[in-house]
N, C-alpha and C positions, 0 to 999 in steps of 0.2 A: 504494500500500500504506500503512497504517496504522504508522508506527515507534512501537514498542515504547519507552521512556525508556533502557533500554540502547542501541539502534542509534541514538538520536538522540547519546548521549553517545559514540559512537563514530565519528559522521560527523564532530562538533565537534574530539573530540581530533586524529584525522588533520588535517582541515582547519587546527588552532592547528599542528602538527606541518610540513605542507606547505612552510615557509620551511625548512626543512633536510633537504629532499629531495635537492638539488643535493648537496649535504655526503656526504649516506648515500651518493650512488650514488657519488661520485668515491674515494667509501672502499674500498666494492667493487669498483670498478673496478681499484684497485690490488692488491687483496689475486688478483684473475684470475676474480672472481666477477660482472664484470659486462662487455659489450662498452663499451669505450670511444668506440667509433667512432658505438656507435647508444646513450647514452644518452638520447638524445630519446625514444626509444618509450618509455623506462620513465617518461616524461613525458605522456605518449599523444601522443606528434609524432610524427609518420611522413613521409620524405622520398618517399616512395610518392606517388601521384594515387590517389582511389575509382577503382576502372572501371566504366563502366559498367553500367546494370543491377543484379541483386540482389549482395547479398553476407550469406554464413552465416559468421557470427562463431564460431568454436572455441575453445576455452582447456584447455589441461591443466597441470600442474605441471610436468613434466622429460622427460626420456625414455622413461618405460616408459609414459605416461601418451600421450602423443603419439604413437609406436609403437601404440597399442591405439587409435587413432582413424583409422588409417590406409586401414585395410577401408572407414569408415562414408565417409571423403574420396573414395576412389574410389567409391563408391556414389552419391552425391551427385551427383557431376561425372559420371558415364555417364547416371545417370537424367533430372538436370539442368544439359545443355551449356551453359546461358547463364548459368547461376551462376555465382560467386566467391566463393573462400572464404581467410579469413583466421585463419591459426591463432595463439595467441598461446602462449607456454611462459614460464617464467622464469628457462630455468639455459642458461650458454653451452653446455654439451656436446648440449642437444634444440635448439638453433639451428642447428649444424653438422652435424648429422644431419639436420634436415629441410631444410637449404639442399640437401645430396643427393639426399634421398627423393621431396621434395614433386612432384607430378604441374603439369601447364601448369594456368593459371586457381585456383593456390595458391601463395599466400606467407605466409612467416614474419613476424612480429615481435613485438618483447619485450612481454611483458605490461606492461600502467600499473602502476604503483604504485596499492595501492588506497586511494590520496588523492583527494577528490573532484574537484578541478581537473585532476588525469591520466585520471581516468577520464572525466570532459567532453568532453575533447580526444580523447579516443581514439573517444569513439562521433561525436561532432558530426563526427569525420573522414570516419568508413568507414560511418556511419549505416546498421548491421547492420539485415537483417530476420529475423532469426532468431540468437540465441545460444545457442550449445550447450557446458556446463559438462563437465568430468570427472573420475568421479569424488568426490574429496569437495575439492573443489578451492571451498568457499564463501568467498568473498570480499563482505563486507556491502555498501561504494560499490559495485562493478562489479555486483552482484544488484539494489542498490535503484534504479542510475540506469536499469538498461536497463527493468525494470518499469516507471519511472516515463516513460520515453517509448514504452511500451508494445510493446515489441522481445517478439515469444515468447521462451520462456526454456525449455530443458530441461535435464534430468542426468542422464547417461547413466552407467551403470557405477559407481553410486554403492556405495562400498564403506566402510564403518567398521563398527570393531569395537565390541562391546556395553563396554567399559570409556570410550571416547571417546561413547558415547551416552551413556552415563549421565553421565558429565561433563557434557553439551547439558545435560543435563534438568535436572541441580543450582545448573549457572552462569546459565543464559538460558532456558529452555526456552521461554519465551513468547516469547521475540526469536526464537530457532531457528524456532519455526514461524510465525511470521509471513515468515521469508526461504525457508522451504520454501516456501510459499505463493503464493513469485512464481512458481513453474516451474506452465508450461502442464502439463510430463511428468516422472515421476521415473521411473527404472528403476534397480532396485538388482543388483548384480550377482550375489548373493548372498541366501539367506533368511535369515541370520540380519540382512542390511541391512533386508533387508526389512522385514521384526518391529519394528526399531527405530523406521527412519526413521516406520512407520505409527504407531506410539506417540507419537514426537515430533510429526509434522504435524497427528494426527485425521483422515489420510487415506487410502485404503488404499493401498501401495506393493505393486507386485509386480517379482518377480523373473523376470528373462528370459536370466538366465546371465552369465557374465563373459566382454564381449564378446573378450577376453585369447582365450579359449578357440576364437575363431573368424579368429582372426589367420592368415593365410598363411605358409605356410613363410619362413622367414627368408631376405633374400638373400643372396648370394653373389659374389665377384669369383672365375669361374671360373679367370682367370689364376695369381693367388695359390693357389687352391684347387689346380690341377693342379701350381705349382712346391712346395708344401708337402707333396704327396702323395708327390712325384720325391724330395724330399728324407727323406722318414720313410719309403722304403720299405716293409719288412715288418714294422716293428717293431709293439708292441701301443701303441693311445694312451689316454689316458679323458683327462676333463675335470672340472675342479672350476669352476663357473661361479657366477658374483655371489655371489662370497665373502663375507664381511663379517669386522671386526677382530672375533679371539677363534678366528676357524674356521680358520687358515690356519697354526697350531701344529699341530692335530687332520690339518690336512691332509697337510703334508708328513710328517708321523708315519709316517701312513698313503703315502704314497710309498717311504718308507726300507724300510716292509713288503712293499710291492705286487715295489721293486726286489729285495729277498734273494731271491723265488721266481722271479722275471722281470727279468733284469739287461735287457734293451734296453726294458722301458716306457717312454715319456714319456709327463709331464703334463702337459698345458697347463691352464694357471691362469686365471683371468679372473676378478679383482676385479671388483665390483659398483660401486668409487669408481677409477677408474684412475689419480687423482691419489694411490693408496694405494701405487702400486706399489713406490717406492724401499723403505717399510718392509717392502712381502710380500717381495719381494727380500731382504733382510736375514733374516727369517725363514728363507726356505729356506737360504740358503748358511751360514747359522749351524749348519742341519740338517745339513748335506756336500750339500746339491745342485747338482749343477753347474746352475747358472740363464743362459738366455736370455734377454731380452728382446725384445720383437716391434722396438722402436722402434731397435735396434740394427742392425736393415737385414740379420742376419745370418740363415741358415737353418739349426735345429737341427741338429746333426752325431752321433754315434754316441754320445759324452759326453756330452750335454745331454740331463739330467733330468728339467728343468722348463722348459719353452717358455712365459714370464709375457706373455700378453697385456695392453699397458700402451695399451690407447688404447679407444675404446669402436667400436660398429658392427659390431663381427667375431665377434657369437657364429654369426652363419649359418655361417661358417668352422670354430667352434668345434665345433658341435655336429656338423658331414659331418665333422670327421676326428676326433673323441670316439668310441668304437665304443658307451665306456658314461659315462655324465656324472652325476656328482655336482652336483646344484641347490641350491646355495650358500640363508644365511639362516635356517638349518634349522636347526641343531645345535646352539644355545642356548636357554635358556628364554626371552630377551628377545628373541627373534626372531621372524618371522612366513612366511617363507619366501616362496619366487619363483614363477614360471610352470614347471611341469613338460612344458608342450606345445609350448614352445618345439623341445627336447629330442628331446621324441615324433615331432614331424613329421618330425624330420631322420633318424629312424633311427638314436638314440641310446640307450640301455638307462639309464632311469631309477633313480635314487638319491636317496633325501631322508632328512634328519633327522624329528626329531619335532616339530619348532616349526614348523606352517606352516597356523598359522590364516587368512593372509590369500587361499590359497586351499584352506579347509578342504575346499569342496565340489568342485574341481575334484580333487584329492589323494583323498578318500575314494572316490570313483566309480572313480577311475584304477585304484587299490590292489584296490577289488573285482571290478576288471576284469580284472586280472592286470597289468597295463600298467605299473607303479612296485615298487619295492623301500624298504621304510623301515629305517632302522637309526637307532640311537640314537648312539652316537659313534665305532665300529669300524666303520671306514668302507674298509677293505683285505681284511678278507674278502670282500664283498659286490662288491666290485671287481672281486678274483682268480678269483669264482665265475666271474662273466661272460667277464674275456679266457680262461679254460680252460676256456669248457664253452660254442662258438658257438651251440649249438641252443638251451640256456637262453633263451642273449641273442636270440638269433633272435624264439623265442616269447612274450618278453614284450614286443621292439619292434612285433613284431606285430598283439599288442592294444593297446598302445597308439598306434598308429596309426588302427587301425579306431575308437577310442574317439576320439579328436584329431578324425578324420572327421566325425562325429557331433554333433559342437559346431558344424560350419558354419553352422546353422540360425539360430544366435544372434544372427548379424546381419541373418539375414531379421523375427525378429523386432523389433530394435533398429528395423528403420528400417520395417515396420508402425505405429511408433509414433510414429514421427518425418516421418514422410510429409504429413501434414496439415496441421503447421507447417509444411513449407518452403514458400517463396516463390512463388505461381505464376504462371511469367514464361510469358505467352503467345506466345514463340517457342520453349519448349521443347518 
C-alpha cells in the first residue's frame, strides 16, 4: 500500500515510542488492566508453537466484540477442520471468557501493541493466512504490516457512527482510505456504516446486518440456573443489564417503585463494567435496598432487593431468570445502547431507553415488530405492566423471538463473503 504522510508519521512516532513499551504495560499491569503473566503477547511473543497448517488470525476489542465472533469461529472450524484460529482481544475480562468459550483448534492471546516491532513478532510468529478485523477495531501497524506481506484482510461488523466519520474525513480522510483499502472485504453492520464507510473509501460498502443479531442464545451453567431458581421461588424478577454510570440512580428509583406495588420483586442488576460494582452497590443501599452480591457466594433470601451481579459471563443466567429486562446504555443522551436480542432469545420482555443509536436498526425493526418496549426515563411503569399482565409479556416475547429468529441468516451471509479468503487446505 501507498502510506499516506500521516500513516508514515504515525509508524515513526510509535516506533521512536517502542522503548517505553515495557514501562506502559508494567503500569497497567499494576493498575489490573493488563495480565502480568502474559505480557509478552502485548509484545507479539507468544509462549505458544504455530501449529501446523493454516491459521485465521481474529482480533476484536473486548468482550462484546469477541462474543459477536463466536458464530463466525464455529463456522470456520466445522467448515474448515484443519484450520486454526487465533483470536487476539485487549482487555483481561474477553481473555477469561474466551479461555472458557473458545472451541479445540482456538486460542487466545493478547493483542500486540500497535508498535511496529510487536506487530512483527506477532505475524512473523503465527504467519496468518487470512486476518479478520472487528468491527471498527482499525489499528494503522497491524493493517499496514499484514497488507504488506500480503495476509487477506477483512472487516466484519464494521460499525461507526456518522459523528466518528466525519471526524475520519476532517483528520485523515486520505490516510483513512488508503487503510480501508487494504481489506480484500468490508461489511458494515449497519446502513448508516454503510453510507459512510462508502464515502470514506470510494468504495461501495454494503450492509449485511449486525452479525450481534445472529449470535446464539446465550449460555448457561444449568446448575447455578436450577439453584437460583430453588432459591427465588415464586417471586417476580426483571433485570436491569449493562448498566452504565448515571443509569443506576434512574434504576433503583424505579425498584423502590416496582417494590410499593410488589413487595417480593427482585432485581438483578448487571453493570456493563463489573469493576463498577462497589459504587452500584453504594447507590442502591443509599436507596434502602437490601443489596446482594453474586460474589458473596450467598443466595438471595426473601429480603434481598437487589441481587448485583458483580462478575461478567452471567447474563445467559440473567436474562432465563429476568421474566422482563431493562437493556442498560439507553437512558442518556450520551449513550448508544446495547444488544436487545440478547434478551429476546432468552425469553425476556424487552425494555430500552431512547439512546440507542448503536443498534438503531436492530431496535427500530424490533419496536415495529412489536418485540421491545421504549421509555424515556420511567422505567417502573413499563416494568409493572409486564410482571401484572403475563399475556402482554407473553406477546411481545413472542415477536420478539420470531424476529431474533430471523437474523440467523446474517451469518450465512457474513461468511458468503468471507468464504473465498479463507485458506484452502486441501485436507479439508
Amino acid at each position: 500500500m501507498k502510506k499516506t504522510p500521516l500513516l508514515k508519521s504515525y509508524s515513526l512516532a510509535t516506533r521512536l515510542l517502542s522503548p517505553a513499551l515495557p514501562l506502559w504495560l508494567r503500569r497497567r499491569a499494576r493498575a489490573g488492566k493488563e495480565d502480568p503473566e502474559r505480557l509478552g503477547e502485548r509484545k507479539g511473543i507468544s509462549k505458544f508453537a504455530r501449529p501446523e497448517g493454516s491459521v485465521v488470525w481474529m482480533h476484536a476489542a473486548s468482550v462484546g466484540e469477541s462474543q459477536m465472533l463466536m458464530p463466525l469461529i464455529h463456522r470456520i472450524l466445522d467448515k474448515c477442520p484443519n484450520v486454526h484460529i487465533v483470536i487476539t482481544t485487549g482487555t483481561v475480562t474477553s481473555a477469561a471468557l474466551l479461555a472458557e468459550r473458545l472451541p479445540a483448534n482456538a486460542l487466545h492471546q493478547y493483542a500486540p501493541a500497535d508498535h511496529p516491532r510487536a506487530v512483527k513478532n506477532f505475524l512473523s510468529h503465527w504467519q496468518p493466512d487470512l486476518a479478520i478485523f472487528a468491527e471498527s477495531e482499525l489499528w494503522p501497524n497491524m493493517i499496514m504490516a499484514a497488507k504488506g506481506r500480503d495476509i487477506p484482510l477483512a472487516l466484519v461488523n464494521a460499525r461507526m457512527s456518522a459523528a466518528s466519520i466525519e471526524r475520519w474525513a476532517k483528520r485523515g480522510g486520505k490516510s483513512v482510505k488508503a487503510l480501508l483499502a487494504c481489506f480484500d472485504v468490508i461489511l458494515a453492520a449497519d446502513e448508516s456504516t454503510a453510507r459512510g464507510l462508502s464515502w470514506l473509501s470510494g468504495r461501495e460498502i454494503i450492509s449485511v446486518g449486525n452479525l450481534k443479531d445472529a449470535a446464539p442464545p446465550l449460555e448457561v451453567d444449568q446448575k447455578q440456573l436450577k439453584k437460583l431458581k430453588t432459591a427465588l421461588g415464586r417471586r417476580p424478577v426483571w433485570c436491569a443489564a449493562s448498566t452504565h454510570k448515571g443509569e443506576e440512580e434512574l434504576i433503583a428509583h424505579a425498584a423502590l417503585e416496582i417494590k410499593a406495588k410488589k413487595p417480593k420483586a427482585l432485581l438483578i442488576l448487571a453493570p456493563r463494567h463489573p469493576e463498577r460494582s462497589k459504587e452500584v452497590q453504594d447507590i442502591c443501599t443509599k436507596a434502602g435496598l437490601n443489596t446482594l452480591r453474586w460474589s458473596s457466594g450467598q443466595m438471595p433470601g426473601d429480603s434481598t432487593d437487589v441481587f448485583l451481579m458483580d462478575c461478567i459471563g452471567k447474563m445467559g443466567l440473567v436474562y432465563r431468570l429476568g421474566k422482563v429486562s431493562f437493556v442498560g446504555g439507553s437512558l442518556l443522551k450520551t449513550m448508544a445502547g446495547h444488544n436487545p436480542l440478547e434478551a429476546a432469545r432468552l425469553g425476556s420482555a424487552v425494555i430500552t431507553g431512547n439512546a440507542i443509536s448503536s443498534f438503531a436498526d436492530t431496535y427500530m425493526a424490533l419496536l415495529a415488530y412489536g418485540g421491545a418496549t421504549r421509555t424515556p426515563k420511567k422505567l417502573a411503569p413499563q416494568v409493572l405492566n409486564f410482571l401484572q399482565d403475563p399475556d402482554l409479556r407473553k406477546k411481545q416475547t413472542k415477536a420478539a423471538l420470531q424476529f431474533a429468529s430471523s437474523r440467523d441468516a446474517i451469518l450465512d451471509y457474513v461468511w458468503d463473503n468471507l468464504e473465498p479468503l479463507l485458506p484452502q487446505d486441501e485436507e479439508a
